[in-house]
VOGU-3710 file (C-alpha; in Angstrom, 3 decimals, decimal comma):
1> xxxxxxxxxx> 0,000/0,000/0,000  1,304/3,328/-1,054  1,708/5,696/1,701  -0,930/8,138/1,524  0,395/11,648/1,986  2,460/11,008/-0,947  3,100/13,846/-3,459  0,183/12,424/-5,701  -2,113/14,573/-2,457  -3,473/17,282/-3,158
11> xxxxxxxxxx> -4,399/19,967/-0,274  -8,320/19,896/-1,395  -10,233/18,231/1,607  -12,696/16,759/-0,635  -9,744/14,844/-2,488  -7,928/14,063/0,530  -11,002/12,387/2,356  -11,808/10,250/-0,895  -8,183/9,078/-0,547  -8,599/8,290/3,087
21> xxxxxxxxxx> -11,618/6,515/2,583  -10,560/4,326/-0,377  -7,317/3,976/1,978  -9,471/2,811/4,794  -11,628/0,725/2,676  -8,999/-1,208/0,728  -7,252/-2,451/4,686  -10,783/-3,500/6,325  -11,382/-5,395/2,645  -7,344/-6,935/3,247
31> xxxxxxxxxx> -8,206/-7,710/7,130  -12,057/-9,339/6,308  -10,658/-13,136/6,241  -8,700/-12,610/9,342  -11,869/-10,959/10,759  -13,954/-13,684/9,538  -11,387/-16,282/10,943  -10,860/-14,965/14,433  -14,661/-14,592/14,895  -16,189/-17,518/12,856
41> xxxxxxxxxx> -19,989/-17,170/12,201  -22,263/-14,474/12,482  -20,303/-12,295/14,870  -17,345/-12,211/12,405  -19,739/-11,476/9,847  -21,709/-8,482/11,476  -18,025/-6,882/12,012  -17,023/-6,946/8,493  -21,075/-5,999/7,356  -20,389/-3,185/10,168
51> xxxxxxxxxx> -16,986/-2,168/8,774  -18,023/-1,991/4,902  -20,129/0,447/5,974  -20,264/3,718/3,354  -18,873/6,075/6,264  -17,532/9,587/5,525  -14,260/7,962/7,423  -13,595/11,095/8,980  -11,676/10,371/11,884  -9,162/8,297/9,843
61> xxxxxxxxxx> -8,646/11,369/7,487  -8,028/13,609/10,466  -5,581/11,130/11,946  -3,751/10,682/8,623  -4,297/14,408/7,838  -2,439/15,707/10,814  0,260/13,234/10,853  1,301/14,492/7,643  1,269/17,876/8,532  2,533/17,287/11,388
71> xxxxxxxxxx> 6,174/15,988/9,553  5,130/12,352/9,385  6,578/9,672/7,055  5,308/6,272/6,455  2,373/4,833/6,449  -0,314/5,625/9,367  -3,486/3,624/7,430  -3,624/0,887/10,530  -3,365/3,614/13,402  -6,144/5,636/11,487
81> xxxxxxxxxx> -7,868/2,800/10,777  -7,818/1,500/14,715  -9,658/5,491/15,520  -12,901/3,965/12,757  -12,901/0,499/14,203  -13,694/2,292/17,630  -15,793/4,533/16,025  -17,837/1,636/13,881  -18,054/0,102/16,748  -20,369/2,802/18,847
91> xxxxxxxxxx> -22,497/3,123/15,790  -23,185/-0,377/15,997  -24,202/-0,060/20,220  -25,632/3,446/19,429  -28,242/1,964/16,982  -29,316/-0,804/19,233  -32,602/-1,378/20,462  -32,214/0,099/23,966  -29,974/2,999/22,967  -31,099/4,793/20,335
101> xxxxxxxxxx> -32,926/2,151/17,902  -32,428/3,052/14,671  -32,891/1,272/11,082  -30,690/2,345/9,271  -26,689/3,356/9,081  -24,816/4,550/6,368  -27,557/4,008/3,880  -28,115/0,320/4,713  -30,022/-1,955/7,512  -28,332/-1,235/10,994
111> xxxxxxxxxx> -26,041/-4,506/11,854  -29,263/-5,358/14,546  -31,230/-5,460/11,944  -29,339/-7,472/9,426  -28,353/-9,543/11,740  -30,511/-9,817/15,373  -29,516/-7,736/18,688  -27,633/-10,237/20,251  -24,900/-10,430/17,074  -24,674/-7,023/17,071
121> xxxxxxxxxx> -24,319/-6,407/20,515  -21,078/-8,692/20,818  -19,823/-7,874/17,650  -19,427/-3,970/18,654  -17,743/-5,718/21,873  -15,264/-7,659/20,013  -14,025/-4,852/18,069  -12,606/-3,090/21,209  -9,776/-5,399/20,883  -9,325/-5,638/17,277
131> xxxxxxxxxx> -8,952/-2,070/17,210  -5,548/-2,554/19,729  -5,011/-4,879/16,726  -5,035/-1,935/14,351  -2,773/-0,299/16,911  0,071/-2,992/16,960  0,036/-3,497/13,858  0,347/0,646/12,554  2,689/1,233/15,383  5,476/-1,414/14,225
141> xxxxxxxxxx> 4,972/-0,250/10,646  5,752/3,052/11,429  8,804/1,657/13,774  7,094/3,429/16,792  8,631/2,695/20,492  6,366/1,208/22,974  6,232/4,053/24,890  4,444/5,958/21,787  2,550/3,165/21,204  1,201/2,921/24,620
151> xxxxxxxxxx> 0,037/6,300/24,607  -1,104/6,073/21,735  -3,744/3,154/22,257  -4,406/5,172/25,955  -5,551/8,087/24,349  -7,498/6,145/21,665  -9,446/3,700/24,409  -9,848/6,910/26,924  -11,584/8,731/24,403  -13,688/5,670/23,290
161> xxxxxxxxxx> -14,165/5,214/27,600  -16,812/6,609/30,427  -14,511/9,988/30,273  -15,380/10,284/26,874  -17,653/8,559/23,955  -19,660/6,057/26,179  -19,746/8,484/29,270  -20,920/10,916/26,167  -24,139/8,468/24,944  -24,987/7,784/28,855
171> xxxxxxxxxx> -25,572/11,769/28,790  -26,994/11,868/25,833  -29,722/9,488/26,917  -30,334/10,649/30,039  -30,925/14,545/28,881  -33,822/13,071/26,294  -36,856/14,997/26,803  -34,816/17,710/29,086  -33,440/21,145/28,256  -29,965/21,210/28,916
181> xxxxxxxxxx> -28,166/24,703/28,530  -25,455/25,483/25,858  -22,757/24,949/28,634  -24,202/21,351/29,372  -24,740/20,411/25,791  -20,929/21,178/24,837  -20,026/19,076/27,644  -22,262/16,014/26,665  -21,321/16,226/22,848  -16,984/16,904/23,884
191> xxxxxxxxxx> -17,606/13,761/25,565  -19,587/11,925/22,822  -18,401/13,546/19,221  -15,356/15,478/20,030  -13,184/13,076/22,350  -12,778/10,879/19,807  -12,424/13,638/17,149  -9,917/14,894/19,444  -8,131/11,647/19,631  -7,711/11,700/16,161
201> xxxxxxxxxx> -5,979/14,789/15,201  -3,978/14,023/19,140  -2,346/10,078/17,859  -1,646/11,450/14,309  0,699/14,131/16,052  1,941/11,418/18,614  2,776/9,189/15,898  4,480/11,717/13,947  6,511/12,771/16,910  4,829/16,440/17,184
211> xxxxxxxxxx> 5,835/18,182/20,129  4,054/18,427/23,511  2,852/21,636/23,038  2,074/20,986/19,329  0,053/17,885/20,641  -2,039/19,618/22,536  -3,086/22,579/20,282  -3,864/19,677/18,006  -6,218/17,852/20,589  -7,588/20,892/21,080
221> xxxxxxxxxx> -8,474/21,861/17,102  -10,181/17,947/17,236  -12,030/18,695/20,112  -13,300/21,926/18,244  -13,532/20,273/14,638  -15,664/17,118/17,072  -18,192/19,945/18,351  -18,612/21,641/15,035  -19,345/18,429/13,464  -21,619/17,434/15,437
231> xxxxxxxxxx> -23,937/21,069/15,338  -23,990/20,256/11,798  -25,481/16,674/12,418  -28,014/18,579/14,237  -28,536/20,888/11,739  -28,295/18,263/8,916  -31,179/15,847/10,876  -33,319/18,436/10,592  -33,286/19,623/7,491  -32,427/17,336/4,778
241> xxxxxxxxxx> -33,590/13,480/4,055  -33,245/9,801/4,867  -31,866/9,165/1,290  -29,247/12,245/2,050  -27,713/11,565/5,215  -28,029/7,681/4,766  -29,425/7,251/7,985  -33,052/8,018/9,732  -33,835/11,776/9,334  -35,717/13,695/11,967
251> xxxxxxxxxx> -34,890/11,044/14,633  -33,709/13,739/17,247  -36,616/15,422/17,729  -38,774/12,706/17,526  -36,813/11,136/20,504  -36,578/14,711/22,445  -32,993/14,901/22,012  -31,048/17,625/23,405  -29,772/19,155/20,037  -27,971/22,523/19,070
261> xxxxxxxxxx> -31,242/23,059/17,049  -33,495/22,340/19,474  -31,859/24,570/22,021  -30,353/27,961/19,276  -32,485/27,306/16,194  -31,668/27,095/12,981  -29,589/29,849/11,963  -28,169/30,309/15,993  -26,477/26,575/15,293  -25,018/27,597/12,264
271> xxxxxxxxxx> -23,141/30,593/13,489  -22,375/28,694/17,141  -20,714/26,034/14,159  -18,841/29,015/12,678  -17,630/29,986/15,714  -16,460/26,534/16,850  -14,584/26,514/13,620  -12,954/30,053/14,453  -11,513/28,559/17,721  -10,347/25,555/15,451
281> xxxxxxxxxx> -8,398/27,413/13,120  -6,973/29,524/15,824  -5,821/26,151/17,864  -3,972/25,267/14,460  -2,484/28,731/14,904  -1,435/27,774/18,550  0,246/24,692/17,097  2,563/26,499/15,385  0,376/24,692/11,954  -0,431/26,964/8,978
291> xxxxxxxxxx> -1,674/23,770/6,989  -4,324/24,448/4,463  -5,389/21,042/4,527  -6,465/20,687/7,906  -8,299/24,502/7,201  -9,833/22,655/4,824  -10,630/20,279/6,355  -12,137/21,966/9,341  -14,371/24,034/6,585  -15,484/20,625/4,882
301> xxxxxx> -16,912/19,340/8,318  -18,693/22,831/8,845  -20,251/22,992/5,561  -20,833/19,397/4,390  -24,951/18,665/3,257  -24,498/14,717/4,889
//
């Protein structure tokens, strides 16, 4: 596989996500018999029906993105691949039954529903520890120590943990049918969309052996980019289509979720999105990072229509 950051890039986000996802795509296609093999029947094949998925592959981008900004050189595909696996994963619990019981994901039956609850529910478990897999594997590619590697897989499984994703969706379900202020809401969606947002931009620095204080501007422009994103999701389920998004429209206020839109409005998300993107761009700023592509990037997230 061809390093991807190679001169053949180009600094357009748009181009740089396609070659993140195809990236992405073409190691979860390479890793589907060992998947299969590991996990043999219906669990093994609800992960790779789960990992297939049509996602945006964000996360992986940003990982990938910043590590080449960041002075990288290698490959970092299985460390930005580990940040989706986790990521997969919680779409797969998120859609469940008892959490938020959805039908469809990324334009196709949830894994619950292709498969049954029970699948799904220990498939999402068992990729927890292929995603350390993902980890191992990127980190001796990229000839990283095991100190780097360590923190590396601590910062991806806190961020997936009760301080961040999961403690996020517990939150998330408990402030249904409440009205949660703007302070609250940024909490619950730092913990649920940006920690692992965060993570991403943080382990593409580590890996590329940014600086501490380089690190931690870049955590910070995640944990920005994470909260921006998700205003838009807000914005984006209520305004445009099933078909669009590729997953059930209008589901957030039919539940009473707490939402940017619910809470601002309309047009009062979009500018608190423009203004989580100004504090982005300035974090880049802090980390001493003029990079158009991660501008770009940051912009593409903002104004995306799914």
């Amino acid at each position: 596989m061809e390093p991807l950051g190679s001169a053949t890039l180009t600094s357009d986000a748009a181009a740089f996500l396609a070659e993140a996802r195809d990236a992405v795509n073409r190691l979860f296609a390479q890793r589907a018999p060992e998947i299969r093999r590991a996990h043999p029947g219906a669990v093994g094949e609800a992960i790779v029906y789960a990992l297939e998925g049509a996602g945006k592959r964000l996360r992986p981008a940003l990982t990938l993105a910043v590590f080449r900004e960041a002075g990288g050189t290698g490959d970092a595909t299985e460390l930005a691949a580990a940040v989706e696996v986790i990521h997969t994963y919680s779409l797969v619990h998120d859609d469940l039954p008892c959490m938020d019981d959805d039908d469809l994901r990324r334009g196709r039956p949830t894994v619950h529903r292709a498969f049954d609850v029970r699948i799904a529910t220990e498939a999402g478990f068992r990729m927890v520890p292929l995603a350390a897999g993902f980890v191992w594997r990127g980190a001796v590619t990229l000839g990283l120590t095991p100190r780097v590697t360590g923190a590396i897989a601590g910062t991806l499984f806190a961020a997936a943990g009760a301080g961040g994703m999961i403690g996020g969706q517990v939150l998330d379900l408990e402030a249904e049918g409440h009205q949660l202020t703007l302070e609250q809401l940024g909490h619950l969606h730092g913990m649920k969309t940006g920690a692992l947002l965060s993570a991403s931009a943080e382990i593409g620095a580590m890996a590329a052996g940014a600086s501490v204080q380089a690190r931690t501007a870049l955590r910070r422009f995640g944990s920005e980019l994470g909260l921006a994103f998700q205003i838009v999701d807000d914005i984006l389920d209520a305004v445009e289509s099933s078909e669009r998004l590729g997953k059930t429209a209008g589901k957030d206020a039919a539940q009473g979720k707490a939402t940017y839109v619910a809470l601002l409005g309309l047009e009062e998300a979009r500018a608190e999105a423009a203004r989580c993107l100004a504090r982005a761009m300035d974090r880049l700023h802090d980390a001493g990072l003029h990079s158009t592509l991660l501008a770009n990037l940051a912009r593409f997230v903002v104004e995306r229509r799914s």
